[in-house]
Every structure is written in structure tokens, then in C-alpha cells.
DSSP file (Angstrom, degrees, kcal/mol; ACC not computed):
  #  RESIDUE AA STRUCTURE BP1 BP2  ACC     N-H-->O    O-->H-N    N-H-->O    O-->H-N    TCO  KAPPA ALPHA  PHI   PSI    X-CA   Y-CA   Z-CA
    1    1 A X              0   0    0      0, 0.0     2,-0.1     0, 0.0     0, 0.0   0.000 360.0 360.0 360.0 152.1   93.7  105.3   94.9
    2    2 A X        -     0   0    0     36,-0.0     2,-0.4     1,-0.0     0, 0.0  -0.551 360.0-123.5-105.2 166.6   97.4  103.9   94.8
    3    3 A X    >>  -     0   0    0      1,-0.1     3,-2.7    -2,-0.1     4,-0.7  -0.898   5.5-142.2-130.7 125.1   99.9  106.2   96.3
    4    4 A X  H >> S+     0   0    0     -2,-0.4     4,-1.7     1,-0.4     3,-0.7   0.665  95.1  63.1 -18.3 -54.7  102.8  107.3   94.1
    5    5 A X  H 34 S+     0   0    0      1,-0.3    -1,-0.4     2,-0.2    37,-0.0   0.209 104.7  51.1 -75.5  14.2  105.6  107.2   97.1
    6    6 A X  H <4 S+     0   0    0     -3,-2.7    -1,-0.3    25,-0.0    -2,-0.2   0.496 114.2  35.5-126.8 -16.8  105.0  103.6   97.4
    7    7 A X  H << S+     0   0    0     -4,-0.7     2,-2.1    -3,-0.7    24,-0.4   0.737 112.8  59.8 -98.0  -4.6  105.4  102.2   93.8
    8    8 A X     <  +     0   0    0     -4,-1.7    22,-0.2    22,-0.2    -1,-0.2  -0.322  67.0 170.3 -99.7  64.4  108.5  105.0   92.6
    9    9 A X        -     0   0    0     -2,-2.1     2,-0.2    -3,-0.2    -1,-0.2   0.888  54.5 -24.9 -35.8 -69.8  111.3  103.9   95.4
   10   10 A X  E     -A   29   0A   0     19,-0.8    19,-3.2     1,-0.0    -1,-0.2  -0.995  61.9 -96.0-157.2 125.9  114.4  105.8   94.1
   11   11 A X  E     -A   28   0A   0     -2,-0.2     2,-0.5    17,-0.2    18,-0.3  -0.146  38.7-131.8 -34.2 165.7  116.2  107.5   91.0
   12   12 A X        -     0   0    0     15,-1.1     2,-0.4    16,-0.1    15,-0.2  -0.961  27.3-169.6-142.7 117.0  118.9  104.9   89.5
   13   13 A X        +     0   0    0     -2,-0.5     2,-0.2    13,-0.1     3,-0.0  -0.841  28.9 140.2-137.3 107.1  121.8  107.3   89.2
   14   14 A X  S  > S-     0   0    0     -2,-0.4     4,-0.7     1,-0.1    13,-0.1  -0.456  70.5-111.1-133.7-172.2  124.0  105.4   87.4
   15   15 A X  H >> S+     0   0    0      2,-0.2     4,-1.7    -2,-0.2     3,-1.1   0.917 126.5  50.7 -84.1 -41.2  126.6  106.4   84.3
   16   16 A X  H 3> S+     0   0    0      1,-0.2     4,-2.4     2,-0.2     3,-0.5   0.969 114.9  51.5 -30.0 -56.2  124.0  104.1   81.9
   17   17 A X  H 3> S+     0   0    0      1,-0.3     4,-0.6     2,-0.2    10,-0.4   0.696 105.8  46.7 -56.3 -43.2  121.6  106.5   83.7
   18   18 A X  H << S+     0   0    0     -3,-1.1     3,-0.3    -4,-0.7    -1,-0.3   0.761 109.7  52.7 -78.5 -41.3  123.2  109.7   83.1
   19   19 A X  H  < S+     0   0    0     -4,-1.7    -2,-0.2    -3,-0.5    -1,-0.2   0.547 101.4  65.1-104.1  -3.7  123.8  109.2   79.4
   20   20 A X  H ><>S+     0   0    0     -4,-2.4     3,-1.3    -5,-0.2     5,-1.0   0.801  89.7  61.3 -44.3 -41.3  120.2  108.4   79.1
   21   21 A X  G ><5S+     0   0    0     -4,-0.6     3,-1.0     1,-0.3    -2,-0.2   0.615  87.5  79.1 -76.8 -18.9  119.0  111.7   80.0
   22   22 A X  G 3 5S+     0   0    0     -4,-0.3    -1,-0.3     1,-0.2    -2,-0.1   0.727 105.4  28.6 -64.5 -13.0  120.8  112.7   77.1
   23   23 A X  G < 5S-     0   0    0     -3,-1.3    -1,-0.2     2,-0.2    -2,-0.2  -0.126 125.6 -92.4-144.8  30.9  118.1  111.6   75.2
   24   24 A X  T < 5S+     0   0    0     -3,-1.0    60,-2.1     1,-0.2     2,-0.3   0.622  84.7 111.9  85.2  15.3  115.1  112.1   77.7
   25   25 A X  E   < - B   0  83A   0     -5,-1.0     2,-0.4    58,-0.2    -2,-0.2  -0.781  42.7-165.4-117.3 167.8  114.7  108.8   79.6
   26   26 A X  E     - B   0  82A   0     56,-1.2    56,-1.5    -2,-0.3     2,-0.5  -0.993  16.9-130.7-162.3 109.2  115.5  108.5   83.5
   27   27 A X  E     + B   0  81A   0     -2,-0.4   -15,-1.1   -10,-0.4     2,-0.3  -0.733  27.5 172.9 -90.3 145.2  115.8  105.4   85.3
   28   28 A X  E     -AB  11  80A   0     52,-1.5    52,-1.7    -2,-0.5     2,-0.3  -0.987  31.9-122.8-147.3 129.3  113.9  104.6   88.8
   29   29 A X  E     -AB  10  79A   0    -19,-3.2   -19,-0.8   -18,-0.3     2,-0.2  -0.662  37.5-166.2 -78.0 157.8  113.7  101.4   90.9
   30   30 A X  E     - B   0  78A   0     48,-2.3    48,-0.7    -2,-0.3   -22,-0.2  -0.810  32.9 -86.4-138.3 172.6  110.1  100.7   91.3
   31   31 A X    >   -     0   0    0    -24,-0.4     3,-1.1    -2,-0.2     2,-0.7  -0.561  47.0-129.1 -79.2 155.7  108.1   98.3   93.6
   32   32 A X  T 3  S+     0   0    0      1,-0.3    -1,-0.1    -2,-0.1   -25,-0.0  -0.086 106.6  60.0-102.1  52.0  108.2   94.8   91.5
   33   33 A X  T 3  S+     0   0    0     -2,-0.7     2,-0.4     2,-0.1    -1,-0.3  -0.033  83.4 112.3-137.5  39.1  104.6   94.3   91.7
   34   34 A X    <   -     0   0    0     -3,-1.1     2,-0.3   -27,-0.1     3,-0.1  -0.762  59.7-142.3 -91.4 139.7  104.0   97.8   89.8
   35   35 A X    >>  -     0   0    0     -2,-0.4     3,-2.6     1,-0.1     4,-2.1  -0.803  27.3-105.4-129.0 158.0  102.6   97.5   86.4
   36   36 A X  H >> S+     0   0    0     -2,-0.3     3,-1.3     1,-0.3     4,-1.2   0.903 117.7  52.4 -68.0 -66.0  103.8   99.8   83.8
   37   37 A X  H 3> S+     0   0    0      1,-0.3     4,-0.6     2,-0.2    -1,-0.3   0.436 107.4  52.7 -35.3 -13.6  100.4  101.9   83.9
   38   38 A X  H <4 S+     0   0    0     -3,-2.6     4,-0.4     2,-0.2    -1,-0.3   0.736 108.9  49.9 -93.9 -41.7  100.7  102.4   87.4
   39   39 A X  H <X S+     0   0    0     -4,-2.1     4,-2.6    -3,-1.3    -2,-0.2   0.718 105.9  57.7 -59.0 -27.1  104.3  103.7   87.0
   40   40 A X  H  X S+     0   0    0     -4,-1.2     4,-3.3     1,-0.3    11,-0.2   0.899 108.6  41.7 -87.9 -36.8  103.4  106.0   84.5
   41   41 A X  H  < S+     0   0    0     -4,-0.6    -1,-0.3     2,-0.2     4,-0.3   0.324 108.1  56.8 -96.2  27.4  101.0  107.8   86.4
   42   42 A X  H >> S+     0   0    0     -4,-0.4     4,-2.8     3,-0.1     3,-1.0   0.754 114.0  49.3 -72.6 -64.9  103.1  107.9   90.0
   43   43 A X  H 3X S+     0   0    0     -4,-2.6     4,-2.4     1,-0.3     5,-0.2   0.906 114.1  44.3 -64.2 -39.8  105.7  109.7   87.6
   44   44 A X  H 3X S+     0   0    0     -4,-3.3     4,-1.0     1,-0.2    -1,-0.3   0.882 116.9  42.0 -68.1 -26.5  103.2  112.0   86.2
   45   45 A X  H <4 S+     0   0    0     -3,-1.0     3,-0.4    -4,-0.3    -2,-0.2   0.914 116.3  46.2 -90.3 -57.7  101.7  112.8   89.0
   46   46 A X  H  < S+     0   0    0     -4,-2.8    -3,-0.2     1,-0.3    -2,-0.2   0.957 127.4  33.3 -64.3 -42.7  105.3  113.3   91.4
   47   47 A X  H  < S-     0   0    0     -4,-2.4    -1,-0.3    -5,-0.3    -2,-0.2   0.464  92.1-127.6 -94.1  19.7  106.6  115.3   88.5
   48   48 A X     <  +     0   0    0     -4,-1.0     2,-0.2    -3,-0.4    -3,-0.2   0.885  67.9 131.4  54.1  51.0  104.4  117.2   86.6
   49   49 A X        -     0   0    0     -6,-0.2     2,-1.0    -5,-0.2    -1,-0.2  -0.989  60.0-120.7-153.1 132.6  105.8  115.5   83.4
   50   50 A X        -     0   0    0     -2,-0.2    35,-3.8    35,-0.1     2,-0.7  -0.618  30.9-161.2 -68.8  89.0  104.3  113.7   80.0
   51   51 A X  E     -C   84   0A   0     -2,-1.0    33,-0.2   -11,-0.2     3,-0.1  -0.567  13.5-179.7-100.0 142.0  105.6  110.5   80.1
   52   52 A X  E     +     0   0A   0     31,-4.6     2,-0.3    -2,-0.7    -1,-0.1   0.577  64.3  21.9-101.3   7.7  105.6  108.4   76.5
   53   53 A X  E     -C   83   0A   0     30,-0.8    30,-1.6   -13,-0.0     2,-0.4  -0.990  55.8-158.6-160.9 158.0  106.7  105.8   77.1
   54   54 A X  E     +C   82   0A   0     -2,-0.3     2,-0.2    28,-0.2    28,-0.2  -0.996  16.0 178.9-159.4 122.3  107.5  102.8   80.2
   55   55 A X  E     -C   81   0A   0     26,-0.7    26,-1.5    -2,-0.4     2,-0.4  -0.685  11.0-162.8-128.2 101.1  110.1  100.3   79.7
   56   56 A X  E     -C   80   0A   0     24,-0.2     2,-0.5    -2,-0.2    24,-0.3  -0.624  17.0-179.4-101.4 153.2  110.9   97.6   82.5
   57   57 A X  E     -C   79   0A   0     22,-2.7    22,-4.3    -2,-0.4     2,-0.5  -0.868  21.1-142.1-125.0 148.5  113.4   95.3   83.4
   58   58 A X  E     -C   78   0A   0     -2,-0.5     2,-0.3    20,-0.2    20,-0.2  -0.810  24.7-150.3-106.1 137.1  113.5   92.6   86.8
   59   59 A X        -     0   0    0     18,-1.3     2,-0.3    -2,-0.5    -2,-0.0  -0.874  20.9-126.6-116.8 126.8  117.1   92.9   87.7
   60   60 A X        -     0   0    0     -2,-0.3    17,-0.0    16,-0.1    18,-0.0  -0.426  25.3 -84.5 -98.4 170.0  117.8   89.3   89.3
   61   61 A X        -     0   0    0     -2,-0.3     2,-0.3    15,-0.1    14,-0.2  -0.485  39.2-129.2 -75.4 154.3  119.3   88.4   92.6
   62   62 A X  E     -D   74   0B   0     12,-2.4    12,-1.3    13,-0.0    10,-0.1  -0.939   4.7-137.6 -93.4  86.7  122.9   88.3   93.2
   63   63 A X  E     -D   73   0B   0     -2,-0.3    10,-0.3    10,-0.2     2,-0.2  -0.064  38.6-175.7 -42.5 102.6  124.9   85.3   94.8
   64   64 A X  E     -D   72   0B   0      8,-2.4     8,-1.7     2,-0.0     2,-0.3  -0.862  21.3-129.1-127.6 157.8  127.5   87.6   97.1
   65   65 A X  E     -D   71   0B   0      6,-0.3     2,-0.3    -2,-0.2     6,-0.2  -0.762  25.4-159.9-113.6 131.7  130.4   86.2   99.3
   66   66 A X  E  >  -D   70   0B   0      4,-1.1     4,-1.8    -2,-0.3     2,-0.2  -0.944  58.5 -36.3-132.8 155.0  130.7   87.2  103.3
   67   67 A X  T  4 S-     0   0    0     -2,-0.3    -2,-0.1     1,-0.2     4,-0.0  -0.293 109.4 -45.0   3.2 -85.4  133.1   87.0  105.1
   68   68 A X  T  4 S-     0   0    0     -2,-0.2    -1,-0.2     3,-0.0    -3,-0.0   0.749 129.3  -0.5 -85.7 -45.1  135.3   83.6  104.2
   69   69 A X  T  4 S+     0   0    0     -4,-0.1     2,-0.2     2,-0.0    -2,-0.2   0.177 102.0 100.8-137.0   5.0  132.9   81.1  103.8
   70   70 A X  E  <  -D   66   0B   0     -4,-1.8    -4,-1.1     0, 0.0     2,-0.2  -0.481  48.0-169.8-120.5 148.6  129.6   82.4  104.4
   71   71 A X  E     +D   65   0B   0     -6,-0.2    -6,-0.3    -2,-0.2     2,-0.1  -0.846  13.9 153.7-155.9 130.1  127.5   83.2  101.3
   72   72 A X  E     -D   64   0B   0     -8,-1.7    -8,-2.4    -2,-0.2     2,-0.3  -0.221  35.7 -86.7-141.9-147.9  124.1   85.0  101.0
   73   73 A X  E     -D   63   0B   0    -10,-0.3     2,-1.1    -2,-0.1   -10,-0.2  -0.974   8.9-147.4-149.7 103.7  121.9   87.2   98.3
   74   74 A X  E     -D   62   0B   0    -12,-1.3   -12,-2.4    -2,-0.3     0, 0.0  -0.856  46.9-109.0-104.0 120.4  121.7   90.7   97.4
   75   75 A X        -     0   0    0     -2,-1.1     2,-0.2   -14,-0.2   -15,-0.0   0.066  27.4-128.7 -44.5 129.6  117.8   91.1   96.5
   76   76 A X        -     0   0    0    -15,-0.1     2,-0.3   -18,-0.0    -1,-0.2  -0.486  30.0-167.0 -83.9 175.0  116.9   91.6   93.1
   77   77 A X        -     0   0    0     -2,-0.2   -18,-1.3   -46,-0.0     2,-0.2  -0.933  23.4-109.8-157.6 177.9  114.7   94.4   92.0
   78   78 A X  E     +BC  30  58A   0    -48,-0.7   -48,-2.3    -2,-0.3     2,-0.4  -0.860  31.4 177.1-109.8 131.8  112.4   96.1   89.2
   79   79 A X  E     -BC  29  57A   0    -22,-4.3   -22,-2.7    -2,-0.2     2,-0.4  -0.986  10.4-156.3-133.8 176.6  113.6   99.0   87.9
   80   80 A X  E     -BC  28  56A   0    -52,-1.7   -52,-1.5    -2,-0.4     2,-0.7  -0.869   7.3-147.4-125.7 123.9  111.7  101.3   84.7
   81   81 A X  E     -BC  27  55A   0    -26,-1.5   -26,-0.7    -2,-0.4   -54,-0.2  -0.901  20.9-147.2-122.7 119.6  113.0  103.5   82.4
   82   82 A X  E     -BC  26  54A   0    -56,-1.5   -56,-1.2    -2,-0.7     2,-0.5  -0.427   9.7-147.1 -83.0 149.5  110.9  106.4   81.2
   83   83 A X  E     -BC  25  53A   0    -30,-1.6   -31,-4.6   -58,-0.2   -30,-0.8  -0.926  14.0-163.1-111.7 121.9  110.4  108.3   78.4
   84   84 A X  E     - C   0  51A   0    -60,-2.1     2,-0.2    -2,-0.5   -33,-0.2  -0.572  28.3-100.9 -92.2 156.9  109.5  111.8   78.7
   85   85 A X    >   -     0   0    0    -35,-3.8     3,-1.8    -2,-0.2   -35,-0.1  -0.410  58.6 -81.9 -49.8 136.5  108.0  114.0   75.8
   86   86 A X  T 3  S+     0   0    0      1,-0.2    -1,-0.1    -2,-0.2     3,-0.1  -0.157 111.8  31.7 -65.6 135.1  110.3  116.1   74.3
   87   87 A X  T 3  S+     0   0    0      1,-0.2     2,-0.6    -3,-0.1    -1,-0.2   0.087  95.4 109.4  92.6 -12.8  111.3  119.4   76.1
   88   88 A X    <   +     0   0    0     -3,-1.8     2,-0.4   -38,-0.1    -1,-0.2  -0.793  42.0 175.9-102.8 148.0  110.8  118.1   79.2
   89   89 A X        -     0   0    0     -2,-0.6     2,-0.2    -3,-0.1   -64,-0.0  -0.992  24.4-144.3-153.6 132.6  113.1  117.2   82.1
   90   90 A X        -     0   0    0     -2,-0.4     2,-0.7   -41,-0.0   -43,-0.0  -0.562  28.4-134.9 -87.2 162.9  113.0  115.9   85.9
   91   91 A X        -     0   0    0     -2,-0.2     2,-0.6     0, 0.0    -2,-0.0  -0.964  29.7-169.8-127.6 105.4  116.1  117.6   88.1
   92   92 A X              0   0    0     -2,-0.7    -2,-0.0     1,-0.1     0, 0.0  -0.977 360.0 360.0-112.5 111.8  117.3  114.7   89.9
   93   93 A X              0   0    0     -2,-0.6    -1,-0.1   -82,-0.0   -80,-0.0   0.387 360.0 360.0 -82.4 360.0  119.6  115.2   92.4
């Protein structure tokens, strides 16, 4: 048995993100070796919610600048956007 708290990191609370919810999907980073079926039940199961749908996108890494001359990598990462059944809603805070 997989456990939930290890593929479903963190809510994505973003303004995209916000104006999603307006029409029932939620964004979450997820672990990037999580497969869409796996995602769907860690969300059903951590929220008590019917999800219809799983869409993901690999976010790639990012070429970032330190201090003058120095230059490194901010990790890319997977993140999912669900679709719930209609009438239902997670309370992200």
C-alpha cells in the first residue's frame, strides 16, 4: 500500500490556482514519479472527495543567478491539477 503523504507534497496556491477553483480544479505539487492513478487515489483518500479527472504537467528546472557570477538551478517539479465532481470542494488554507 502507497502512502498518500508521500506522493501529494503541497497545494499550489497560486492566482492561476485560485481562479481554477472557480470551476472545481485545485492544483498540488506531487512526487514526479507519481502516476496519475496513484494521485487520484492519495486525493480521494486525504480528502474525502470524487475526483474526475487528473491532469499533469513536469514543470522544468530553472537556470537562476547568485550572487554576481555564480549560477545554479532551482529544481523542477510535477505538479497535477484535479478535477473534482461537481458540488464538491477541498478548504485549502
Amino acid at each position: 500500500m502507497f502512502n498518500p503523504y508521500s506522493i501529494i507534497k503541497y497545494p499550489l496556491i497560486t492566482e492561476k490556482a485560485t481562479n481554477l477553483e472557480k470551476e472545481n480544479k485545485y492544483m498540488f505539487v506531487v512526487d514526479k514519479k507519481a502516476r496519475k492513478t496513484q494521485i487520484k487515489l492519495a486525493i480521494e483518500q486525504l480528502y474525502n472527495v470524487n475526483v474526475v479527472s487528473v491532469a499533469v504537467i513536469n514543470m522544468p528546472a530553472k537556470k537562476r543567478k547568485y550572487r554576481l557570477f555564480q549560477e545554479g538551478y532551482k529544481p523542477g517539479y510535477k505538479k497535477a491539477i484535479i478535477t473534482l465532481k461537481e458540488g464538491e470542494k477541498i478548504a485549502i488554507t
